[in-house]
C-alpha positions as CSV (number, residue, x, y, z in Angstrom):
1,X,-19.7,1.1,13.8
2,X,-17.3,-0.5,16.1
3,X,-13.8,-0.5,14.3
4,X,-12.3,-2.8,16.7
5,X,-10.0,-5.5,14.9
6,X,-10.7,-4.1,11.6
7,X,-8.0,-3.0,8.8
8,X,-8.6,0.0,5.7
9,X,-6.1,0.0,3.2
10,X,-5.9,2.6,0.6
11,X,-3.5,2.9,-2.9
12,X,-0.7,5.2,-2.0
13,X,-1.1,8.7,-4.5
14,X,1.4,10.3,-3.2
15,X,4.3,7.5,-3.4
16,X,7.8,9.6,-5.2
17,X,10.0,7.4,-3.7
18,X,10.4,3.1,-3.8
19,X,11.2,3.4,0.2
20,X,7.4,4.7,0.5
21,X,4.8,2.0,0.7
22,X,2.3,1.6,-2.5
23,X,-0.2,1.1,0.3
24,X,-1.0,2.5,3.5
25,X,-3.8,2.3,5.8
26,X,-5.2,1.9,9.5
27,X,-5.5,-1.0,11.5
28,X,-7.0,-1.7,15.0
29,X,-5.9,-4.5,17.1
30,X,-8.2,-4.9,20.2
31,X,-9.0,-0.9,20.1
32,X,-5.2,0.1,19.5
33,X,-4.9,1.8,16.2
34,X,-1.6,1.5,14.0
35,X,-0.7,2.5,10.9
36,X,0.2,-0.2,7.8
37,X,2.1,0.2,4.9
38,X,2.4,-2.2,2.2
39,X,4.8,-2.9,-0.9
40,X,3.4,-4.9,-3.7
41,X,6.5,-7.0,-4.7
42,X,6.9,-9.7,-7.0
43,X,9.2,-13.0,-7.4
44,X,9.1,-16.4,-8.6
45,X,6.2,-17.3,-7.0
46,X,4.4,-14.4,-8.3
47,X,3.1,-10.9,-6.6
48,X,3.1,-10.4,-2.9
49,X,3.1,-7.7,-0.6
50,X,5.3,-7.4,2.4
51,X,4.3,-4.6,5.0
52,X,5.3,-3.2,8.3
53,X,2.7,-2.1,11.0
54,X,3.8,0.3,13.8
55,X,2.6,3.3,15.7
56,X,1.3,6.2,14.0
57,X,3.3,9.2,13.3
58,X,2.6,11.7,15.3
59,X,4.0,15.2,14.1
60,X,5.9,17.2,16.9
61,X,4.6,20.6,17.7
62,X,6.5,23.7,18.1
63,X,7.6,23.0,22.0
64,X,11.2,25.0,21.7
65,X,9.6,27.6,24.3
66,X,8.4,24.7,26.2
67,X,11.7,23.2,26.8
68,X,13.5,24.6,29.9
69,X,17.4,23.9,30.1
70,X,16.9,22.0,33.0
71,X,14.9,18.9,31.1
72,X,17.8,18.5,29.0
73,X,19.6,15.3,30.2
74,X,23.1,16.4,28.9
């Protein structure tokens, strides 16, 4: 299946903090895939959500052997 401009959200289980979003999920604008996160809010108008969409997190790897004293700009 072809995922391309197409959005999964999924109930956040592991929210411990109001900063974290109650939702988070994957979305895929013309084959670029982001990451969403939603927070279900609530005013006079009734409940909302408000989100943010950005690039995923990517986790960095262990590179301080990789890292040579010269690619240090400072």
């Amino acid at each position: 299946m072809d995922n391309t401009n197409r959005i999964v959200i999924f109930k956040n289980h592991n929210k411990k903090e109001d900063k974290q979003p109650d939702y988070t999920g994957k979305v895929n604008v013309d084959g670029r895939e982001l990451t969403v996160g939603l927070w279900l809010k609530e005013n006079d108008k009734g409940k909302y959500f408000s989100g943010t969409i950005q690039e995923p997190f990517k986790k960095m790897e262990n590179t301080s052997e990789k890292i040579r004293k010269d690619d240090v700009p400072f």
